[in-house]
N, C-alpha and C positions, 0 to 999 in steps of 0.2 A: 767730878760728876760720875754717878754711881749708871750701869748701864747692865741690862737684864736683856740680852737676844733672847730668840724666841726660835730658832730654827735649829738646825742639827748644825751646820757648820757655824753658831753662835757661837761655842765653848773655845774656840781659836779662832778667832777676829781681830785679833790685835789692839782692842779696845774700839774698832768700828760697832754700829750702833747692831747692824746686819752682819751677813756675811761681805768681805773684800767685795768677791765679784759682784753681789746686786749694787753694793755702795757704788764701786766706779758703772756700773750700767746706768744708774738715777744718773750719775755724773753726766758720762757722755751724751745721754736724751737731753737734759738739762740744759747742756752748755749747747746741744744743735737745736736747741730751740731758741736759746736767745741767740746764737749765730744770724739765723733768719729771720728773728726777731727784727736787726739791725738792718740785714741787708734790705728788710720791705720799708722799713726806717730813713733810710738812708739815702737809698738809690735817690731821691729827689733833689738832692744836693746836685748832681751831677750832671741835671737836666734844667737847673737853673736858667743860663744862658737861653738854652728852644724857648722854654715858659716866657721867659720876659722878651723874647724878638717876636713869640708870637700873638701872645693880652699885654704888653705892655705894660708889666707888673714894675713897679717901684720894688727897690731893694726891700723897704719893710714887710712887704706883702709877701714875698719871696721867702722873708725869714720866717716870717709866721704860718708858712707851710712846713718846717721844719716841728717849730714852738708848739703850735696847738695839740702836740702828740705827747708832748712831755707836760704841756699843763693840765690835757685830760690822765693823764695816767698820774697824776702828781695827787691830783684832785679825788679821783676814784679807787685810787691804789688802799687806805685806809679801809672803809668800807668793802671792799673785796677781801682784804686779809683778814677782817677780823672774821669773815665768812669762811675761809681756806683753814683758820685756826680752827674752829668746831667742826667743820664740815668735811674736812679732808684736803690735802693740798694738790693731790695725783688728780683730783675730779674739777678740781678750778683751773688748771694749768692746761687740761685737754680741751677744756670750754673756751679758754680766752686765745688759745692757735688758732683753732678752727675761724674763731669770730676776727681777727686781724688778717689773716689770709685771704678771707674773702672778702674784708672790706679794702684789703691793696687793688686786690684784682679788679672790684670796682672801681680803683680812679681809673683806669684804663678810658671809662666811658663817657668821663666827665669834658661838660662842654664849655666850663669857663673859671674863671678864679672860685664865684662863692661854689659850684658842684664841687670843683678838687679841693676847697678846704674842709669843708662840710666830710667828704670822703677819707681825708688823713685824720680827722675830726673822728671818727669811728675805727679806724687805725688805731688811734691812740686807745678809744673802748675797750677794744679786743688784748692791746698789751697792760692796760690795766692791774697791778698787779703782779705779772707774771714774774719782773722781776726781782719783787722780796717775797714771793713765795717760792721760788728758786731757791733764793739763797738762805731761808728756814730752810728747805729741805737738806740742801748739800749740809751746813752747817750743824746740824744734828746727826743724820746718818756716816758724818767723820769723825776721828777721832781728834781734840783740841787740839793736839799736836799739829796735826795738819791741818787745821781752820783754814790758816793765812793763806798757806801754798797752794790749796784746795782753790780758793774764792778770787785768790790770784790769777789764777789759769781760767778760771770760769768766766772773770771778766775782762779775760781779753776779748770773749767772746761779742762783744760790743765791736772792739776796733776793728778785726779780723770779719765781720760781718760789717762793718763799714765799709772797709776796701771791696769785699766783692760787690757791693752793692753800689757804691760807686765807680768802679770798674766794667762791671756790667752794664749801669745806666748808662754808661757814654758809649759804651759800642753799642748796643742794641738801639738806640735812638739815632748813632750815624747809620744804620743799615735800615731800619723798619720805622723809623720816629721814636718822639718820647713816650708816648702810651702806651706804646708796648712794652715797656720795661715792666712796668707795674704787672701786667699780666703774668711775663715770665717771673719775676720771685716771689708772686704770692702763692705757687703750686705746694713747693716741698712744705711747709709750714703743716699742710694738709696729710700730708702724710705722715710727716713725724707724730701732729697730736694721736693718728693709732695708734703708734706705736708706741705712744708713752704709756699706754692703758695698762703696759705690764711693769711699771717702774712700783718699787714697794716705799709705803708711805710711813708715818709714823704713829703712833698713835697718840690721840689727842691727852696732855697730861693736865688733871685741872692745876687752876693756878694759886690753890690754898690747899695744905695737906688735907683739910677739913671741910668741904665746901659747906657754906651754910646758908641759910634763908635770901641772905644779901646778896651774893655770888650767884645762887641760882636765876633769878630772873634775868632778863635781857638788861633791863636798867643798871642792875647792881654788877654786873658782869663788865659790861662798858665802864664804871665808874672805877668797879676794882682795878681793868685793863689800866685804865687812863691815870689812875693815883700811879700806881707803880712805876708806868713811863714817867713820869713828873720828876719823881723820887732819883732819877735815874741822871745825873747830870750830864755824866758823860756822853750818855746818846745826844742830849739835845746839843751840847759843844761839837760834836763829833758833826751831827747834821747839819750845824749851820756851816762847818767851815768845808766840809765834803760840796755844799752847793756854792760855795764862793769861785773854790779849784774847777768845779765844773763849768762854769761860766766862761773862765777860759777855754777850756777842752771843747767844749759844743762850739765857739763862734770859731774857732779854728778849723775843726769840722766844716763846718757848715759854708765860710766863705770863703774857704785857702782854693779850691775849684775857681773859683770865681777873681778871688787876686790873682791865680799865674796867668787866665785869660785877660785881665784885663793890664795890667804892668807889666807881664813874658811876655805878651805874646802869643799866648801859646794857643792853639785850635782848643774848642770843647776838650774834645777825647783825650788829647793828650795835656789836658790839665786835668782833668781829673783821672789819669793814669800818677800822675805825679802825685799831686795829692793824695791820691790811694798807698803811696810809698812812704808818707809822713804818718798816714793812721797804723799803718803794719807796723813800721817802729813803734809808735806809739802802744801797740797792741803786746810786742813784746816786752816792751816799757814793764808793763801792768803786769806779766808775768816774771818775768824779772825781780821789778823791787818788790812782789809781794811774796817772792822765796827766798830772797836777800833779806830781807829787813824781817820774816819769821823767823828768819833761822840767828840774827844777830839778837831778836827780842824774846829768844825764849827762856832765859834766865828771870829777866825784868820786861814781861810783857808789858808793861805802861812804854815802855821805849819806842814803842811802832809810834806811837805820838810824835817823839821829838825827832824822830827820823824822818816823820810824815814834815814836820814843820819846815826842816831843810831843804828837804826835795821840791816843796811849794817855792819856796826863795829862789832856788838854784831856775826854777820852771817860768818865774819872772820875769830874772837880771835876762834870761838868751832871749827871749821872746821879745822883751822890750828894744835890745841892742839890735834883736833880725829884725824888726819892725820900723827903727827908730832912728837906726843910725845912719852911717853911712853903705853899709855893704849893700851888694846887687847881683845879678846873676847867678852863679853856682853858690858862690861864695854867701849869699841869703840866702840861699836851699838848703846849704848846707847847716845853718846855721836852724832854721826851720826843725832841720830832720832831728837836732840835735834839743832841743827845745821840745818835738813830739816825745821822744825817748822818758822824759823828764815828764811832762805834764799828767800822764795818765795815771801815776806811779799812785795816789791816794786810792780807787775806786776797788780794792780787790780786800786793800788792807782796811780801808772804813767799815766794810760789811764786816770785816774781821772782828774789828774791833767791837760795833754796833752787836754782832751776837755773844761775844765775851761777857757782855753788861745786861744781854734781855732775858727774861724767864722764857724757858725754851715752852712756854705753854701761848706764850704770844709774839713767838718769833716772826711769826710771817709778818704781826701787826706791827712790833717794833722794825722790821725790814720795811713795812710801807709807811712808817716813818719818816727813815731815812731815804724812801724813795720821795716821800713827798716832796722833801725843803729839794733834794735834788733832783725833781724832775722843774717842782713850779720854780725855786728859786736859782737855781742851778743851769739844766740845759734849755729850759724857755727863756730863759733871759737873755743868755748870751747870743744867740742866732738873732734873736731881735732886735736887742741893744746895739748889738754889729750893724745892722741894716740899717736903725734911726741913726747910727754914728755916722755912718759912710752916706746916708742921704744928706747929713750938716757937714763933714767935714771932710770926704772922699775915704773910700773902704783903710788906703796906706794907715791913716790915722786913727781909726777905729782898730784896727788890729794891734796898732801900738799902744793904746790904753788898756784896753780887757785886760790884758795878763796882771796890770797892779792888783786884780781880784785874790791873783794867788796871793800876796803880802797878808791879805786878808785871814786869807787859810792857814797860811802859817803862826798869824796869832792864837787866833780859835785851836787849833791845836794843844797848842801848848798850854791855854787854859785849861784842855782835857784833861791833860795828865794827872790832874790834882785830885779828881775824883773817881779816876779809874781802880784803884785797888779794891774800896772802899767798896764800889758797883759789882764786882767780881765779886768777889768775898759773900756778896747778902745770896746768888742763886748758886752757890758752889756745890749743896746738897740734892739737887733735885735731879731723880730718878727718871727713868724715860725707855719706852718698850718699843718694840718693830712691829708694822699692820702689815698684812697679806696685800699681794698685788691686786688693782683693781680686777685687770683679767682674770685671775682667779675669782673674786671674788662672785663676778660676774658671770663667772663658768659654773660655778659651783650653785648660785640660784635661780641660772635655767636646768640646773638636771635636778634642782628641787621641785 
């Protein structure tokens, strides 16, 4: 990929799109937005238990205050991106903070099951998007070399913004209640979107060297976007088996809080402190195998595939054995914590691989692609599926089936492999320039 900076410290960038320091600045804003993204996400997991002693919510109900936020952002995320692609990604990503932050702060207020679902229900509006227009940005303003590593680290920002958020909810709800949890982390969300106003964007590159009659209109522009993803096999293998692995990952999330209280033992708080110690593994899982496995793939990039399809297997056989067998007490935490480590290891290296194969003219749109199969197919299913398993057969045994999801993953994988060189190869030529920060931008046409 050929790459033309635009600024004075362009000419020694190391092959970043910008200069070093603005690329890791987009990073850092980026990664503490979905940080908090997660923790307003999240926190409700850990207030599970107050909710159902207090409305008498069935386990299903419970899950689908999770779910409804990954199938509205699953559903919306599309439509948003292909807007963030024309339109700018720095100007959708400060619209969609503001709009989740303030709809968390809202459940605060809510007086019953349908007000809080209806309220995570706009939750999910507000993240819409945010995160495959994230991961267009990071993966463009980096140099390919570090794709993996980059998106690795980015997305621990999920798990890492799970623990505090789970972490959070359970003490703030033993000292003030659970309402107030919501309050306290929809704040910073509020201030970061400022400050993202100075991250620098990219500029929009068409997606024909020659745009013609066809590609201009809105009609023919959607059609050209949508052939090309078709064209693309590897995205669509890559997406189906990224939400299979995820179905795991979100019901583990979602009801490991909820199994140490009810088979430990254990009070709220200190199950969801525990719990919050299997996502942090799990958090550095994700950065981990996704600077392990770029740096083993950089010869034969297709290899992140068949490494991805191991890790799926291995993320399985412990899940199935801590769930299934015989072990209990430490000796199943342990085995838990050991299974977290494993499971998260696809979500850093899929975007990886998903922008490897997209025209960087519709990355955001083929990121909310891959966000869609893994938000609707992915993390909505499994919190839910959890919940309808454990209202038929008790939570033990719902936890012990989800993980055959990953078997699933590891197939579809390995399908991948077959048309990744091929995918790579067709956008290998295309050229790509750096846009001024919105704050500038913004500065400079109020002194006009």
């Amino acid at each position: 990929m050929h790459v033309i900076p635009d600024d004075p410290e362009g000419g020694n960038n190391d092959d970043y799109l910008t200069s070093r320091r603005q690329a890791w600045f987009a990073f850092a804003m980026t990664f503490a937005l979905m940080f908090f993204d997660f923790v307003d996400r999240q926190v409700i997991v850990s207030l599970f238990p107050h909710i159902k002693s207090d409305w008498n919510l069935s386990d299903k109900q419970l899950g689908s205050l999770v779910s409804v936020i990954s199938i509205v952002v699953g559903v919306g995320g599309l439509p948003v991106a292909l807007v963030a692609d024309r339109m700018g990604r720095v100007k959708s990503i400060v619209v969609m903070a503001i709009t989740w932050s303030l709809a968390t702060i809202s459940c605060m207020f809510t007086a019953n099951y349908s007000q809080l679902f209806v309220a995570r229900a706009m939750v999910g509006v507000g993240e819409t998007g945010y995160g495959s227009v994230g991961v267009a940005l990071i993966s463009t303003l980096f140099p390919k070399r570090l794709r993996s590593a980059a998106l690795g680290i980015f997305y621990a920002a999920p798990s890492l913004g799970s623990v505090l958020g789970v972490v959070l909810g359970g003490m703030i709800a033993a000292r003030w209640g659970w309402k107030a949890a919501f309050g306290v982390v929809g704040v910073p969300g509020l201030v970061l979107a400022l400050l993202y106003l100075f991250v620098r964007d990219y500029k929009t590159v068409a997606l024909t060297p020659s745009p013609n009659q066809a590609t201009q209109s809105l009609g023919g522009t959607l059609k050209h976007i949508f052939v090309a993803m078709a064209r693309t096999r590897t995205l669509l293998w890559v997406c189906v088996g990224a939400a299979a692995q995820l179905i795991t990952v979100s019901a583990m999330w979602s009801w490991l809080p909820s199994y140490l209280n009810r088979f430990h033992g254990m009070a709220p708080e200190a199950a969801a402190r525990s719990a919050a110690a299997v996502v942090l593994v799990s958090a550095f899982g994700c950065t981990f195998w996704g600077i392990v496995v770029g740096r083993l793939a950089l010869r034969t990039p297709r290899n992140k595939l068949s490494a991805l399809s191991v890790l799926c297997l291995i993320t399985s056989v412990i899940l199935v054995v801590a769930f299934g067998g015989s072990y209990t007490g430490d000796a199943q935490f342990k085995l838990i914590l050991l299974g977290g480590f494993f499971m998260n290891c696809t979500v850093g290296l899929v975007a990886g691989v998903a922008m490897d194969v997209i025209h960087p003219g519709v990355r955001s749109t083929g990121a909310a692609v891959l966000s869609l199969f893994q938000n609707v197919l992915g993390l909505a299913v499994g919190p839910f599926l959890a919940g309808v398993l454990s209202d038929q057969w008790g939570l033990q045994w719902a936890l012990t089936v989800i993980p055959l999801f990953s078997i699933l993953a590891a197939v579809l994988f390995v399908i991948a492999m077959r048309s990744y060189d091929a995918d790579v190869a067709r956008i290998s030529d295309v050229k790509l320039d750096v846009a001024p920060a919105l704050a500038d931008t913004l500065s400079a046409g109020a002194a006009t």
